[in-house]
C-alpha positions as CSV (number, residue, x, y, z in Angstrom):
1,X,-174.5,-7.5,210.5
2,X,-175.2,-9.0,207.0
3,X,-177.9,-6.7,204.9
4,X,-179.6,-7.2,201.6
5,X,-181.2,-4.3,200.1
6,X,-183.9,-5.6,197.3
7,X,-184.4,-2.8,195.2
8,X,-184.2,-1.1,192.0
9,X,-181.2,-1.6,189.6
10,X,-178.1,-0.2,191.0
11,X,-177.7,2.2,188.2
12,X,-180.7,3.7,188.2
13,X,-179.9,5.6,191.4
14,X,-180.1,9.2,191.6
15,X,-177.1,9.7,193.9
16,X,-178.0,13.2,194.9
17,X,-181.6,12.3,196.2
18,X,-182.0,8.6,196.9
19,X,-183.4,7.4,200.1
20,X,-182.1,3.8,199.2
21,X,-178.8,5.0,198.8
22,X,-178.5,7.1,202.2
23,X,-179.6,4.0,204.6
24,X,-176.8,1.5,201.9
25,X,-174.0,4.1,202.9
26,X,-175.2,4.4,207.0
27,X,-174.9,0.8,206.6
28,X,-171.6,0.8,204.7
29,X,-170.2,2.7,207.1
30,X,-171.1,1.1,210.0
31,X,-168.7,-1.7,208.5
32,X,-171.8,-3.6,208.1
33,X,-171.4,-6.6,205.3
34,X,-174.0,-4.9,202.3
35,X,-175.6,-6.4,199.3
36,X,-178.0,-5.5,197.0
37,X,-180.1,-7.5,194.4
38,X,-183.2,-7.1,192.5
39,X,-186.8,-9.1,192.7
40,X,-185.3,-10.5,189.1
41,X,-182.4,-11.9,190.7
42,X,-184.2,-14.2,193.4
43,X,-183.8,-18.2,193.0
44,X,-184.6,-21.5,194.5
45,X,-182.2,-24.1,194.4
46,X,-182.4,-27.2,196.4
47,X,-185.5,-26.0,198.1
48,X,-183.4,-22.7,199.6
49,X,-183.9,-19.1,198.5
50,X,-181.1,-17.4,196.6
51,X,-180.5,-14.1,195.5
52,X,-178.0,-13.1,192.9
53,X,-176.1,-10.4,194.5
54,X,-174.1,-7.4,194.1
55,X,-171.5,-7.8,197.6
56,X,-170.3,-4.2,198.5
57,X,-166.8,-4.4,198.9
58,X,-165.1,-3.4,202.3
59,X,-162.9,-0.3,202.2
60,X,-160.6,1.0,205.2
61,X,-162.2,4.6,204.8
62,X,-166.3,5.2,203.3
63,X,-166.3,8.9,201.8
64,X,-169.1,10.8,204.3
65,X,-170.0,12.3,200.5
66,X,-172.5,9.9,199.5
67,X,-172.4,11.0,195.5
68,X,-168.6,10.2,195.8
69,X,-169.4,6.7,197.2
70,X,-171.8,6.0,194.6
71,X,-169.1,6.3,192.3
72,X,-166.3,4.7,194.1
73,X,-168.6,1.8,195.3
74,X,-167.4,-1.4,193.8
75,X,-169.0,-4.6,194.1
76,X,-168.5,-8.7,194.1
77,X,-171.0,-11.0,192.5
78,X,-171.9,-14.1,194.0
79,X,-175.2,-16.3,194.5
80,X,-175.9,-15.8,198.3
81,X,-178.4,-17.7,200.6
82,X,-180.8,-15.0,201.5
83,X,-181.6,-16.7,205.2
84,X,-177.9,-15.6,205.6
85,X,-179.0,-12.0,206.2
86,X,-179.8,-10.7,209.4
87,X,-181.7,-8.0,207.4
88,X,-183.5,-7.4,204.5
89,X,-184.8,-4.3,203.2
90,X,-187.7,-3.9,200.6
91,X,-186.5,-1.3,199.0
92,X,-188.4,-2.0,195.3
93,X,-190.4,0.5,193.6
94,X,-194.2,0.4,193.6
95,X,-196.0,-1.8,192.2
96,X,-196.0,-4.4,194.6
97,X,-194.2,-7.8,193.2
98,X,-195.8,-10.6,195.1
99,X,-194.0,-13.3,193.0
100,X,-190.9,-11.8,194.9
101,X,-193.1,-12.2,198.3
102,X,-193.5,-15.9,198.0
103,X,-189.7,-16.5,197.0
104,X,-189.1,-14.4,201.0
105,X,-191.8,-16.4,203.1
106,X,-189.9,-19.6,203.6
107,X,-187.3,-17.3,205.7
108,X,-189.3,-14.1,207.3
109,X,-189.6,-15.6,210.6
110,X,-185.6,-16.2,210.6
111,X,-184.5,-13.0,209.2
112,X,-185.9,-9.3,209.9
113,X,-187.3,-7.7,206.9
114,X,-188.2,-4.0,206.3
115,X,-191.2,-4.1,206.0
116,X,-192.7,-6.9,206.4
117,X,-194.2,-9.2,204.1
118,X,-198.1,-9.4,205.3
119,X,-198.0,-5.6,206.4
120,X,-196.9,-5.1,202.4
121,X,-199.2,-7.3,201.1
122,X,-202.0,-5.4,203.0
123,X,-200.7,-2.1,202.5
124,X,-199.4,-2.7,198.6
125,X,-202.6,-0.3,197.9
126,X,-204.7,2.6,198.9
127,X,-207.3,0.5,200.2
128,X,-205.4,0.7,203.5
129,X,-206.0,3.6,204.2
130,X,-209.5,3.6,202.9
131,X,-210.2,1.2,205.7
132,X,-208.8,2.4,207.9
133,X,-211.2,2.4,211.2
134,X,-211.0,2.9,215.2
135,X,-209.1,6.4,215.9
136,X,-207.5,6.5,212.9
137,X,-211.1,7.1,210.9
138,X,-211.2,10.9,212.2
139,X,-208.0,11.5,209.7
140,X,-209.7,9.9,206.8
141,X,-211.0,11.6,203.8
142,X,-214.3,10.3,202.5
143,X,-213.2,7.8,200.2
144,X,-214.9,5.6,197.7
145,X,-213.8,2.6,195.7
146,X,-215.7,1.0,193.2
147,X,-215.5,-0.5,189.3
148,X,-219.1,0.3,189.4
149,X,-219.6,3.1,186.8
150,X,-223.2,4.2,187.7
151,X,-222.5,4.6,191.8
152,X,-219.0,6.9,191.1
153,X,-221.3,8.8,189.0
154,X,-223.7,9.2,191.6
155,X,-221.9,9.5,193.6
156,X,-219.8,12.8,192.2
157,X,-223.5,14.4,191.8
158,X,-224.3,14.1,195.1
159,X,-221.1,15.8,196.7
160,X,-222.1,18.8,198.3
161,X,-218.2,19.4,197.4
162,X,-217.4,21.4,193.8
163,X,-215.2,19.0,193.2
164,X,-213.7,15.7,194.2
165,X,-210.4,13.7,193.2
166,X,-210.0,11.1,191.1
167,X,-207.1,8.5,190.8
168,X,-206.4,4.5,190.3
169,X,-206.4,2.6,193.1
170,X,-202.8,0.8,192.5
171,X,-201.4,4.2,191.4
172,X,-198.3,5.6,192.9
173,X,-196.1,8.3,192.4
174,X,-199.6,10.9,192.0
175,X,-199.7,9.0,188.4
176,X,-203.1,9.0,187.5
177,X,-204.1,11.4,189.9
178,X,-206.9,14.3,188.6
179,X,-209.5,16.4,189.8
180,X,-213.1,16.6,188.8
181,X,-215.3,19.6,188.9
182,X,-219.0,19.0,189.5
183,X,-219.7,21.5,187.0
184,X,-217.8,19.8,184.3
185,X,-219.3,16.0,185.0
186,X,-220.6,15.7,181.5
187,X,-216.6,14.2,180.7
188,X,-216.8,12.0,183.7
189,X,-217.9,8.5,182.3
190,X,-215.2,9.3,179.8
191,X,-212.7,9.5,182.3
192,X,-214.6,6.3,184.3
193,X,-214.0,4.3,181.2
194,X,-210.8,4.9,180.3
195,X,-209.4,4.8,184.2
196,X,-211.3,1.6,184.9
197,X,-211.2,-0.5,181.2
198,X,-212.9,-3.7,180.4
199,X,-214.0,-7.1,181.2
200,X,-211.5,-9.2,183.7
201,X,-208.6,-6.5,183.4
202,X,-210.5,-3.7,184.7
203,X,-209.5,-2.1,187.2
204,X,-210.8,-0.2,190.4
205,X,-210.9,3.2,190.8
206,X,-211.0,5.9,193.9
207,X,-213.0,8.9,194.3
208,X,-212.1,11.1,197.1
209,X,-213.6,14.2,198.5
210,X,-211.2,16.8,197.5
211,X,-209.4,18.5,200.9
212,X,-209.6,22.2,201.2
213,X,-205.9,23.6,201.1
214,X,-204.5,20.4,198.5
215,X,-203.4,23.2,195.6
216,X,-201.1,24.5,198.0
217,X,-199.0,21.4,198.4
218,X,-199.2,18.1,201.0
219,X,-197.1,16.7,204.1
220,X,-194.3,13.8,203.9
221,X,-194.1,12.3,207.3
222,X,-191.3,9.6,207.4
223,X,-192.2,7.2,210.3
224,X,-190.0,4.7,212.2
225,X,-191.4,2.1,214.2
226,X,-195.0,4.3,214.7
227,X,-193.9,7.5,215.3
228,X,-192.5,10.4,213.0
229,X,-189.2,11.0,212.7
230,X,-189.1,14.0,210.0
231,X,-191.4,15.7,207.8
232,X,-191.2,18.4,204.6
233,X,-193.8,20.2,202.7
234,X,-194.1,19.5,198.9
235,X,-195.7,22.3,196.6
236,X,-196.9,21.6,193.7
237,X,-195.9,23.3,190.7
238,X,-198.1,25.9,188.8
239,X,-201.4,24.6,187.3
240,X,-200.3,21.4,188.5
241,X,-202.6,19.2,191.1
242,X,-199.7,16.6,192.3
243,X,-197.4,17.6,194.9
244,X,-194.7,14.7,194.2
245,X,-191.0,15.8,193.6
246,X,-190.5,13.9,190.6
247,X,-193.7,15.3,188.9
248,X,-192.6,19.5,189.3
249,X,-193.0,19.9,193.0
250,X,-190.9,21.5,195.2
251,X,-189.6,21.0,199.2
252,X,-190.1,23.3,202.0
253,X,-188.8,22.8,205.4
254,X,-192.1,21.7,207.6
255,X,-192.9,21.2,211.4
256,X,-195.2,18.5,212.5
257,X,-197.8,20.3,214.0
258,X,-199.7,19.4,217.0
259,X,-203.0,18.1,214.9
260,X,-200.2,16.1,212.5
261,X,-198.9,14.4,215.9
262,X,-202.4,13.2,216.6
263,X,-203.1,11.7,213.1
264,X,-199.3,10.1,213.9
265,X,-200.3,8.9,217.3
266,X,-203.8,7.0,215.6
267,X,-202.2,5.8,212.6
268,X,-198.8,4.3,214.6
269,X,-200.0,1.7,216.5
270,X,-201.9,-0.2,213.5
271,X,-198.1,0.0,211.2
272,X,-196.5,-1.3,214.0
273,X,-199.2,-4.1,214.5
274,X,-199.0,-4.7,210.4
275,X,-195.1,-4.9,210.6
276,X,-194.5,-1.8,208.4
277,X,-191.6,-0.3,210.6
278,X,-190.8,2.5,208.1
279,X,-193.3,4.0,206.4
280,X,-194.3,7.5,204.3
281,X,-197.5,9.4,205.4
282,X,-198.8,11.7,202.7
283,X,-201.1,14.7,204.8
284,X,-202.9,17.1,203.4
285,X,-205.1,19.3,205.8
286,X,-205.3,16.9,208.6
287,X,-206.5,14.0,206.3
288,X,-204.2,10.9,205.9
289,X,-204.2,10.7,202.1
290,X,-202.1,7.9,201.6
291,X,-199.7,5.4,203.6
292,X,-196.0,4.6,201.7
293,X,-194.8,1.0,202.6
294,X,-193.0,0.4,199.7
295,X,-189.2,2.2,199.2
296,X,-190.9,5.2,201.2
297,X,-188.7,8.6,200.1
298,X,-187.6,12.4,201.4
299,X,-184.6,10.8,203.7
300,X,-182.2,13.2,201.8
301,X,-184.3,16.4,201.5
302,X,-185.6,16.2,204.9
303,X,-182.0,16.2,205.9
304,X,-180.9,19.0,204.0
305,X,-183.9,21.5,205.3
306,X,-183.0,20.2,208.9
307,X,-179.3,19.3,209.0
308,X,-180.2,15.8,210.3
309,X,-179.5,12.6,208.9
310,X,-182.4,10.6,209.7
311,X,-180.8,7.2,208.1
312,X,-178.9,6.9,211.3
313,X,-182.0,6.6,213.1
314,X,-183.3,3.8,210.7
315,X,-180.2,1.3,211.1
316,X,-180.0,2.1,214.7
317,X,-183.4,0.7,214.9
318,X,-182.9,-2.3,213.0
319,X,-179.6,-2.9,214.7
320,X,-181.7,-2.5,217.7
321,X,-184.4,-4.8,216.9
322,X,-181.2,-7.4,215.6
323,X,-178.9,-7.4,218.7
324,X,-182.4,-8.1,220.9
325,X,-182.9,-11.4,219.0
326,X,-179.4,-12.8,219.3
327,X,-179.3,-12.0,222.7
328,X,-183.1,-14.1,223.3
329,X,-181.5,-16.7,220.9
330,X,-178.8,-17.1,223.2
331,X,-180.2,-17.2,226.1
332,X,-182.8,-19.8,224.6
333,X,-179.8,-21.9,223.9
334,X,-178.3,-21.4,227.6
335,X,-181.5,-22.5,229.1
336,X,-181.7,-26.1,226.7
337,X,-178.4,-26.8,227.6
338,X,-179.4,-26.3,230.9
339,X,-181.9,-28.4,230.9
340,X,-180.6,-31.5,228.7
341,X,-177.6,-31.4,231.0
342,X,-180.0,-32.1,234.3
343,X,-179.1,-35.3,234.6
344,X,-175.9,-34.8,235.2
345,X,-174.8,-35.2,238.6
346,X,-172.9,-32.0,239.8
């Protein structure tokens, strides 16, 4: 198979953690043609969408050590149709770039891409899973999203809750994220103001009862094609209301529970509906805080506290999902040639 990863710039890979770089080496070792490029280094030339990209170059051996073939990797450049790929993976960091969107819709319904491009642009935010309705409403915190300075702060004195959690609504990475105390409130416009600005470039803002159990750490649940495939509990550090990796928190090994399977089994089928095939559930206490969709991460840690290696199960599914449309292409074809040769007498 041919596979484009659209990510991050290649050196800014941490090769000891990086989810990106676990499914690029599954797919390297496959013996799998990989390529990687950035949203920067999409085209159009002669109405036909180019990416400038980095080609990996075959070896007769891939190290299993991923660090040691982040080192030894080397690459060709060349401009490359991006319709050539059988699969492309969105593997950018938040925020979303739509610009890079439009340059991919004149080939998504030739070529797979992980995730799609509606699910992402409905999913580039947390109002996603502030919408969220049906079965999957039961696993929602109360959640309210406004610019509207007056209703937040009414609505932060009515709470029967001591405090709630604020945070901007195209945040990610827990940037931005704080908790409010009822009994402190007198700051909150403050915080309203600076979080949501002026005039046209203001932005929204969500308030969100706080869960019971959040200061001791949330839930990573990697999903594949609506249903978990590996979890691990992140701690926050001390004094310190984010539980992501990168902002003090640490990893624990973690089991889905029989509660965590439910919230799984109402969440699923809406992903899969919306396209996004691998996704990043953020759980704390039962409640679905937020849904991942872009470069979703915790491949490698959940590994390590399980001994699995999870990015096997992500390129067997695309592979999957590949080798299933070749074989209906082909047997489309067998069936037209079967029927513009009719008129041939046997």
């Amino acid at each position: 198979m041919n596979i484009c990863f659209l990510m991050y710039p290649w050196e800014r890979v941490c090769p000891e953690t990086d989810t990106t770089l676990r499914l690029v080496h599954e797919c390297a070792s496959r013996g799998h043609t990989v390529a990687i490029t950035t949203t920067s280094g999409l085209t159009i030339r002669d109405s036909t969408v180019f990416g400038f990209c980095n080609v990996i170059k075959k070896v007769s051996k891939v190290s299993d050590k991923i660090p040691t073939f982040y080192k030894q990797v080397r690459f060709t450049k060349s401009r490359l149709p991006m319709a050539g790929f059988d699969v492309i993976f969105m593997r950018a960091n938040p925020p979303l770039d739509n610009l890079a969107l439009n340059f991919l819709d004149s080939i998504k319904d030739d070529t797979l891409i992980i995730n799609d491009l509606e699910g992402l642009r409905l999913a580039n935010n947390k109002l996603y899973t502030a919408s969220m309705g049906g079965a999957a409403s039961e696993f929602i915190p109360a959640t309210h999203v406004s610019k509207n300075r007056d209703y937040l702060q009414r609505v932060l004195e009515e709470t029967e809750s001591e405090k709630m959690i604020l945070k901007p609504l195209n945040g990610f990475g827990g940037h931005g994220v704080i908790v409010i105390e009822k009994n402190a409130r007198q700051n909150f416009r403050s915080l309203l103001d600076f979080y949501i600005g002026e005039g046209e470039q203001s932005n929204y803002v969500i308030l969100q009862d706080y869960i019971e159990g959040a200061e001791e750490g949330d839930k990573r649940i990697l999903m594949l094609n609506g249903e978990p495939i590996g979890a691990m509990k992140r701690v926050p550090a001390n004094g310190e209301v984010r539980s992501n990796v990168h902002a003090g928190g640490t990893v624990m090994k973690h089991s889905i529970t029989r509660e965590e399977r439910r919230l799984c089994a109402a969440i699923g089928p809406k992903l899969v509906r919306d396209g996004l095939y691998f996704t990043g559930l953020d759980v704390i206490g039962n409640k679905l805080v937020e849904v991942n969709v872009l470069s979703p991460g915790g491949i490698m840690r959940i590994n390590k506290l399980n001994r699995v290696r999870l990015q096997r199960q992500v390129i067997d599914f695309v592979e999957n999902i590949v080798n299933s449309r070749e074989l209906l292409q082909q047997r489309k074809s067998a069936f037209r040639s079967a029927v513009k040769n009719a008129h041939i007498e046997p």
